[in-house]
N, C-alpha and C positions, 0 to 999 in steps of 0.2 A: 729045486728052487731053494736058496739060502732062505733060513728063517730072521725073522728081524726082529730087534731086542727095542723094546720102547720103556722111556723113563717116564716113571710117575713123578709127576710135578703138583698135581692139587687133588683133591679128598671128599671126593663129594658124595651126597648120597646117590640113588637113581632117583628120584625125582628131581634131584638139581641138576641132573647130568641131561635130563630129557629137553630143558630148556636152551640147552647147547647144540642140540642137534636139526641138521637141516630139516626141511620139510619133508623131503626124500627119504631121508633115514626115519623121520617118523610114522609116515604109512608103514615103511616096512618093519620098521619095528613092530607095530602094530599087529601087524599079520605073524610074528614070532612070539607075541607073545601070547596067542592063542594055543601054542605046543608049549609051553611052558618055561621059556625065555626071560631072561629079564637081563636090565641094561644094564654094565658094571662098570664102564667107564668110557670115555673118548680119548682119544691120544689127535696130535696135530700129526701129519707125514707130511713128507712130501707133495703128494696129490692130494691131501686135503685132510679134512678130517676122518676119522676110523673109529666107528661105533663099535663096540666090542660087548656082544649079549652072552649070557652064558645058561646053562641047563645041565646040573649037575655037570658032568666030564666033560659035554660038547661046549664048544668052541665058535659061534658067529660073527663075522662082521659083517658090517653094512658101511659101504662108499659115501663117499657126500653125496652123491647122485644116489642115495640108496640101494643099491645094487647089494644082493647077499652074496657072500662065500660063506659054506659050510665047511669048508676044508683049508681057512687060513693058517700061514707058514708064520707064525707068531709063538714068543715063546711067553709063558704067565708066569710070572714071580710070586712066590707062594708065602 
């Protein structure tokens, strides 16, 4: 699977970033950040919006429908 490159457009903290997200992304947020997760930013796609949590090295997202992938083909700008 090609990995996809997304543009940063706006700078927010996580707690501004949480007010963006659907209801679906917020339970499951929820439940990640119990493992030591936290939110870093939303990007718009295609299909919607894409939560993007982080923990040290690992790499989450969560769907508008909040659905997790642990193993997203996304590349992070350092």
């Amino acid at each position: 699977m090609a990995q996809k490159k997304y543009e940063r457009k706006l700078v927010l903290d996580p707690n501004q970033w949480w007010e963006h997200l659907s209801l679906a992304q917020k339970f499951s947020a929820n439940s990640l950040f119990q493992y030591g997760y936290q939110l870093a930013f939303i990007r718009d796609t295609e299909e919607g919006k894409l939560a993007v949590l982080l923990r040290e090295d690992d790499i989450v997202t969560l769907s508008e429908e909040g659905d997790i992938d642990s193993e997203p083909s996304i590349i992070l700008r350092t």
